[in-house]
Each structure stands twice: as C-alpha cells, then as structure tokens.
GUPALO-875520 format. One line per field, with one value per residue (C-alpha): residue number from 1; chain; x, y, z; residue in three letters. Coordinates in steps of 0.1 Angstrom, whole numbers, plus 5000, padded with zeros to 4 digits. Layout:
REM GUPALO-875520
resi c(NUM; ...);
chain c(A; ...);
u c(X; ...);
v c(Y; ...);
w c(Z; ...);
resn c(ala; ...);
***
This chain:
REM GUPALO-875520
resi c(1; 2; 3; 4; 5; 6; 7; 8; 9; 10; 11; 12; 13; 14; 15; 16; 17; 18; 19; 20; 21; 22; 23; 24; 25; 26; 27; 28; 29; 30; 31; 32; 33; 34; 35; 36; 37; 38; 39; 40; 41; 42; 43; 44; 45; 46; 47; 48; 49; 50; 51; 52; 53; 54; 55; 56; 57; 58; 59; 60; 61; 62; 63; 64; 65; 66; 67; 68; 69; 70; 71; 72; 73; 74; 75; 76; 77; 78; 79; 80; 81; 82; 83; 84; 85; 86; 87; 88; 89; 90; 91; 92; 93; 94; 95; 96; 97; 98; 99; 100; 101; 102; 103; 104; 105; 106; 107; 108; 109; 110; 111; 112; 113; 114; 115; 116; 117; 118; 119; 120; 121; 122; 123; 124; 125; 126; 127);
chain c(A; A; A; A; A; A; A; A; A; A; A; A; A; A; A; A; A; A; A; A; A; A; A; A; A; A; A; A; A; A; A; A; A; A; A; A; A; A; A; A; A; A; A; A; A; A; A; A; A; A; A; A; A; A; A; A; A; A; A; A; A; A; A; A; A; A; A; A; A; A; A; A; A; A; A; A; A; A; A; A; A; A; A; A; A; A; A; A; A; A; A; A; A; A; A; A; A; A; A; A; A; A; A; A; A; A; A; A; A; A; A; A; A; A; A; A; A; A; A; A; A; A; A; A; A; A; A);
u c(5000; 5013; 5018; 5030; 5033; 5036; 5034; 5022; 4993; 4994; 4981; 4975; 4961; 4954; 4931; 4919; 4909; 4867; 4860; 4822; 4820; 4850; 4845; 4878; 4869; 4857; 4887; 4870; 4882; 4874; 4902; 4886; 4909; 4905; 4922; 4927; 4941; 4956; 4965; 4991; 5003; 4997; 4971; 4937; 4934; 4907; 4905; 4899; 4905; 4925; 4942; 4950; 4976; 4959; 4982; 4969; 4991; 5001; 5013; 4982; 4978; 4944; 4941; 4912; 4908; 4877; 4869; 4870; 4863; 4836; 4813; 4832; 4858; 4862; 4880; 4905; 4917; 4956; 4947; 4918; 4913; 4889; 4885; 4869; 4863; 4861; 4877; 4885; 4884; 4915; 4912; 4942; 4947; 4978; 4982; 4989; 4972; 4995; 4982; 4973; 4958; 4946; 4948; 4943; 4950; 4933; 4958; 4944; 4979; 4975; 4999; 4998; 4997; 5011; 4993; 5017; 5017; 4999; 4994; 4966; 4964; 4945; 4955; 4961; 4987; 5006; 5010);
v c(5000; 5032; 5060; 5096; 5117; 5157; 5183; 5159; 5143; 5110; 5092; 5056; 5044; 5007; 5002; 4972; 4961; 4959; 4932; 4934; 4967; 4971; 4962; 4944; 4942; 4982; 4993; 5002; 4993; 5007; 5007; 5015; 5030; 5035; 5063; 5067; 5105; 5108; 5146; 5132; 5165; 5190; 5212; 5210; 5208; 5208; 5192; 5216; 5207; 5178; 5174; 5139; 5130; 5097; 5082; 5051; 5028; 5048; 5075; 5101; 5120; 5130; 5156; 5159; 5187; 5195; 5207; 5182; 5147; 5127; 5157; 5167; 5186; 5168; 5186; 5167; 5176; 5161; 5122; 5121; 5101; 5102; 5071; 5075; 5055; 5067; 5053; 5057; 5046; 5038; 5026; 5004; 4973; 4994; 5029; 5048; 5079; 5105; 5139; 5166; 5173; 5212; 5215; 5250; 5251; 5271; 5294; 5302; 5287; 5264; 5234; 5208; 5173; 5144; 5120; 5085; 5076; 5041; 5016; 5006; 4973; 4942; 4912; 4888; 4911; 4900; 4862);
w c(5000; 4990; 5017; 5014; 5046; 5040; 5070; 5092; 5067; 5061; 5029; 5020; 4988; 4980; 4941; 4926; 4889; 4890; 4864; 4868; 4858; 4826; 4791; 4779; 4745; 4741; 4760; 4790; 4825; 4863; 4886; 4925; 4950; 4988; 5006; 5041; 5053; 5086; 5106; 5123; 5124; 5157; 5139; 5123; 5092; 5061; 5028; 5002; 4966; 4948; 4917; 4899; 4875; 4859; 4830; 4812; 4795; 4765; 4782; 4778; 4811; 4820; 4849; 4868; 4896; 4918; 4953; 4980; 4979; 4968; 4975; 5011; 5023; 5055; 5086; 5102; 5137; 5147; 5154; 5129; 5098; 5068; 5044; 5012; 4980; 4945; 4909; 4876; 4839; 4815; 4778; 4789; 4814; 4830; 4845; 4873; 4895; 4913; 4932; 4955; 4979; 4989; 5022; 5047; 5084; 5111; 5103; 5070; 5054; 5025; 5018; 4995; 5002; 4980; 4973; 4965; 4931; 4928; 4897; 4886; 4866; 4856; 4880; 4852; 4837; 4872; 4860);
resn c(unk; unk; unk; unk; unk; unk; unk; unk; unk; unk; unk; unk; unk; unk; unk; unk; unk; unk; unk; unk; unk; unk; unk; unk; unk; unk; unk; unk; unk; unk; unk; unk; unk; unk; unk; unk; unk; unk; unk; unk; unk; unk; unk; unk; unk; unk; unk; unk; unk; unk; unk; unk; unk; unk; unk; unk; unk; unk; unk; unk; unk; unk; unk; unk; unk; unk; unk; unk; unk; unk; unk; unk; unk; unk; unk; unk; unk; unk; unk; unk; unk; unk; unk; unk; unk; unk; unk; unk; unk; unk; unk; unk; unk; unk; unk; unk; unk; unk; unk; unk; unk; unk; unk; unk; unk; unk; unk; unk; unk; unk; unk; unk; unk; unk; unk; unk; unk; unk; unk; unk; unk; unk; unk; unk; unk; unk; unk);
***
C-alpha cells in the first residue's frame, strides 16, 4: 500500500481492477481505490481541493481537479482520519494515478499534500 506523509498528513492508497463493471473488449476498464488520510500533524486541518495525474498505458495524462472529495471537504483535527472510495476509467489494462491534495489550516495557510503515486492494473497482467 502506498503511503506519502507531507506536513504531518498521512496518505494511504490501495486500488483494485473491477472486472464486473470494465469492458475488455471496448477498452474500458474501472480501477477502484481507497484512501485513508491521517493529521498526524499538531494542527487542524481541512481538505479543500484535489488534483490527479491519471496516465493510462500509453502515456496520455488525463488531469482531473475539483473541490474536496467525493462531495466533502472533510476537517481533520491532529489524530483524525477520513476514508473515502472513488475510481476511475483507463482505455488500457495498465496505469497509474498521482496527486494533490489542497489543504488550509486554522491558520488560514494552504499546503499541499502528495498523494503517493499508485498503479493501477488488471491482475492477470501479474502472472
């Protein structure tokens, strides 16, 4: 499992290959990935925006930006956690995702956060 830590916030990133849901043959599959973030840090801190860097197999980077995360913009005081699910398409079997967060303390001071870069890829391509 990936994890990145950056002032203090910690992020862990596990994805698997949904079969049920891709379409081999069109070019089409879905790649789920769970994401656990940590304030391990000694202040509060919110979730504003994020930014993904999602490369397929070819090489093409897609970047996709928006506020929060999966409609919230959770507030994380030091010792808190928030866990979310989400995932994306590729037209290939292999790829990888690599980000930001946006992140602003009670200090009105805005940081980035990284989030670790993680592959995505059809488990029979393992073999």
């Amino acid at each position: 499992m990936p994890i990145q830590i950056t002032s203090g916030i910690k992020v862990e990133v596990e994805s698997r290959y949904l079969a049920s849901h891709s379409r081999p043959l069109e070019q089409y599959f879905i790649f789920p990935y769970y994401i656990r973030i940590s304030n391990d840090s000694d202040r509060p801190a919110k979730l504003i925006s994020r930014h993904w860097l999602i490369t397929d197999g070819f090489g093409t980077v897609r970047e996709v930006e928006g506020d929060g995360v999966v409609g919230e913009q959770p507030y994380l005081l030091p010792g808190e956690q928030f866990e979310y699910t989400s995932w994306s398409s590729l037209v290939t079997p292999t790829g990888k995702m690599s980000g930001t967060f946006q992140m602003i303390d009670d200090l009105a001071q805005f940081f980035k956060v990284a989030i670790p870069s993680f592959t995505l890829v059809v488990p029979d391509l393992l073999n």
